[in-house]
N, C-alpha and C positions, 0 to 999 in steps of 0.2 A: 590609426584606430582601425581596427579589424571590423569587416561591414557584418552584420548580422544577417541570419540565417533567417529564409521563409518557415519560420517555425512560430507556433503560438504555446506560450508559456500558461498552462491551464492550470489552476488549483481550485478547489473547495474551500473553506474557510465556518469556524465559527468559534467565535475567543481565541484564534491565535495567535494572540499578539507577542504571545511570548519567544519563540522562534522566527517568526514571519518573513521580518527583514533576513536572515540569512539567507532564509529560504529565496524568494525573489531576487537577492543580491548574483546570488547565482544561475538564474535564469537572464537576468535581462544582459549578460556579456553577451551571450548568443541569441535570446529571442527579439522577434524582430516587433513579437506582441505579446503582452502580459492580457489574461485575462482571470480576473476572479469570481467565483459564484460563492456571493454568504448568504449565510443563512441566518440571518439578523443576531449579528455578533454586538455583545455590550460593552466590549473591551474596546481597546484602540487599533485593532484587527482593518479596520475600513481606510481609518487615516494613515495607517503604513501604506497600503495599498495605493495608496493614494498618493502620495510621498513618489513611488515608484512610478509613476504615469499608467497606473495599471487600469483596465477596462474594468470596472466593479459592478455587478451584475445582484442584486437583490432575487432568492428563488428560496420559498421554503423548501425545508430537507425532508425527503419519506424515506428514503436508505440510500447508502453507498451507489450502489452500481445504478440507480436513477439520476441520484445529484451528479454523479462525474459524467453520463450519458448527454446528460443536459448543457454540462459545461463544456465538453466535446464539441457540439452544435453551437456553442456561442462565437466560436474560431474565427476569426478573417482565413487561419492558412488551414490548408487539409493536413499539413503535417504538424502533430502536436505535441509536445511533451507538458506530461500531467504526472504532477509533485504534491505530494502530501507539503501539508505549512509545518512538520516537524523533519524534514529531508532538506540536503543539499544536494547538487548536481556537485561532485567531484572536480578538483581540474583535470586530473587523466581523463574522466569521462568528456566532460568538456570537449577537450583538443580529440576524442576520438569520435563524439560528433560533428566536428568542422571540419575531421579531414573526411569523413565519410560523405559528405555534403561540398564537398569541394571536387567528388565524383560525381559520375552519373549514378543513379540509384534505379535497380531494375524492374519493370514494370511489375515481377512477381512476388516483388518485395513489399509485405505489410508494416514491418518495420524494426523495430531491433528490443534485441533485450539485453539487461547487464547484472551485473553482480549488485546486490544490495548488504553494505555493512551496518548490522544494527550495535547500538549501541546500549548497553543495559550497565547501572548501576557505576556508571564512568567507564569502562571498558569497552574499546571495539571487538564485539564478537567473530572470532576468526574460525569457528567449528560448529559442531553440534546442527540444530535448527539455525544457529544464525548465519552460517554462509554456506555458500554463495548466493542463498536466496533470490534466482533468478527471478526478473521482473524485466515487464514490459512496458516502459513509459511512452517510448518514443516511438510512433504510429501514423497511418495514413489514417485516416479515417474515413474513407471511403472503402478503403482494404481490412479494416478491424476495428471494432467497437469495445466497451466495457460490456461487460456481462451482465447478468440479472441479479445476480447473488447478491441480496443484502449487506450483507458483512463479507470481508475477504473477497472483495470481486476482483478478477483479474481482465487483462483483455485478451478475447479471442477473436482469429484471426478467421478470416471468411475463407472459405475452400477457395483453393487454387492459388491461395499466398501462404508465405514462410517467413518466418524471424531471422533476422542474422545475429549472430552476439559481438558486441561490441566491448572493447574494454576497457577498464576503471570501475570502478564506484559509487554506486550513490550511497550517499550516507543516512542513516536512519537514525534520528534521536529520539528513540522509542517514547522513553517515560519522565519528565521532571524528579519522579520519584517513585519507591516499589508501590507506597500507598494506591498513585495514579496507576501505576499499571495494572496492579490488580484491580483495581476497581473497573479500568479499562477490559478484561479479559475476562469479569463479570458481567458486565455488558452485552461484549461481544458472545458469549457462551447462550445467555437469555433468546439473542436472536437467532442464533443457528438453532437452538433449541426447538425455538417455534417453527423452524421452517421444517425439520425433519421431523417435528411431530404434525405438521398438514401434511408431509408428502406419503403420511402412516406408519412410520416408521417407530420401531417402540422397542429399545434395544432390552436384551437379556442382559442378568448378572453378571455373564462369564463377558461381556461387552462391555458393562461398565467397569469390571475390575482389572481385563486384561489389558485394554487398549492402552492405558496410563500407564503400567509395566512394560507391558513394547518399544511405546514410544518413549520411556527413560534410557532402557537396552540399546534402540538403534542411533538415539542422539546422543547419547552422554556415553557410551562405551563404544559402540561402531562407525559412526562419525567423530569419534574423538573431540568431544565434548567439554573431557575429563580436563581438557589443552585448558580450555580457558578460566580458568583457576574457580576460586571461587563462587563469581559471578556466573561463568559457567552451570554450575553445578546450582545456582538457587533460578536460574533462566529455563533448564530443563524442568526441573522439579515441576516449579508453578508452571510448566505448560502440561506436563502429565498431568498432575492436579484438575488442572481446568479442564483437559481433556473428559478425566472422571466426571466431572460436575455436568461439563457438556450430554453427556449419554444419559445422567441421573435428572437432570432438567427433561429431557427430551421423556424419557420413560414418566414423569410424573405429570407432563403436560397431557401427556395421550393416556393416561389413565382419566385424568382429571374430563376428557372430549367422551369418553366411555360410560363416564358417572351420567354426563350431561343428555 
């Protein structure tokens, strides 16, 4: 049995029961500790976690890049990796964090990023917006934190450290279904909305009509998009779309602060 790795296996959590177990299944080959923060989940989200020997940590949610900051700080190790409950860690990726950890790892190193394959409508997305989707899971945390960004938070890395990329996969099971996902990317449009309309931000016509055109151009014709057949072509679409909606929210909020 291969000994595991000083790594803390971090997720967020609220109703995902539905995925969950994969999710953990493949962290705990390598991590030496699970740790979960929910946010008062009504599903069976707790008792998998539990099932797992995982740390289960009770923390109301105010947005992404706070809940995973917090779950960060709940670590035993400073080296983490931090999984969405609808992602698996890959086996290539896997075997390319135990061999990288089976080195010495250099002080100026924050920590690594890899390829992210999403998955939309049964398909793994191999083009367009969906790959290679780089992401940084795996991290010092002393050397780089999550960001402040509400939605879409990523991790940035403190000056004077650098990402290595490592290879494989993580796997991304975006949506149960189109329904969820759009409702999911109505969601997530609402809150980027608010924040670029506090930062004053109040885009013009030629902004909310272009951007969604650009972005169908550079994904779906110049990233070769077009590859991933159909699915492809309705994954772009509705990210233009929501792009639209995004800049038409933001404009109508900051009109709405102007009324007021």
């Amino acid at each position: 049995m291969k000994r595991k790795l000083p790594i803390s296996g971090v997720l967020i959590t609220f109703n995902a029961a539905s995925r969950l177990e994969q999710a953990l299944e493949s962290l705990t080959s390598f991590c030496q500790e699970l740790v979960v923060v929910d946010s008062g989940s009504t599903d069976n989200t707790v008792n998998i976690a539990n099932r797992f020997n995982a740390r289960v940590i009770q923390h109301p949610f105010e947005d992404f890049g706070t809940q995973k900051r917090f779950a960060v700080n709940q670590a035993s190790h400073d080296w983490v990796f931090c999984l969405d409950a609808d992602e698996e860690v890959s086996t290539p990726l896997k075997n390319a964090i135990e061999k990288q950890f089976s080195q010495s790892i250099e002080n100026n190193i924050a920590g690594f990023e890899n390829a992210r394959c999403n998955t939309f409508l049964g398909r793994f997305l191999k083009y367009g917006e969906g790959y290679p989707d780089l992401n940084c899971r795996l991290f010092h945390r002393q050397r780089a934190q999550w960001s402040n960004d509400k939605v879409h938070e990523k991790v940035q890395t403190k000056p004077n450290f650098k990402l290595h990329r490592l290879q494989g996969d993580l796997l991304h099971f975006s949506a149960d279904s189109l329904e969820h996902y759009i409702n999911k990317q109505n969601r997530y449009t609402t809150i980027q909305a608010n924040e670029l309309a506090n930062q004053g931000k109040q885009p013009n016509v030629f902004k909310i009509i272009g951007s969604p055109v650009t972005r169908f151009i550079k994904f779906y014709v110049i990233k070769l998009g077009f590859l991933d057949g159909w699915q492809g072509l309705i994954h772009i679409s509705i990210g233009s779309f929501f792009c639209m909606i995004k800049y038409a929210k933001t404009r109508s909020i900051s009109h709405k602060k102007q009324e007021n």
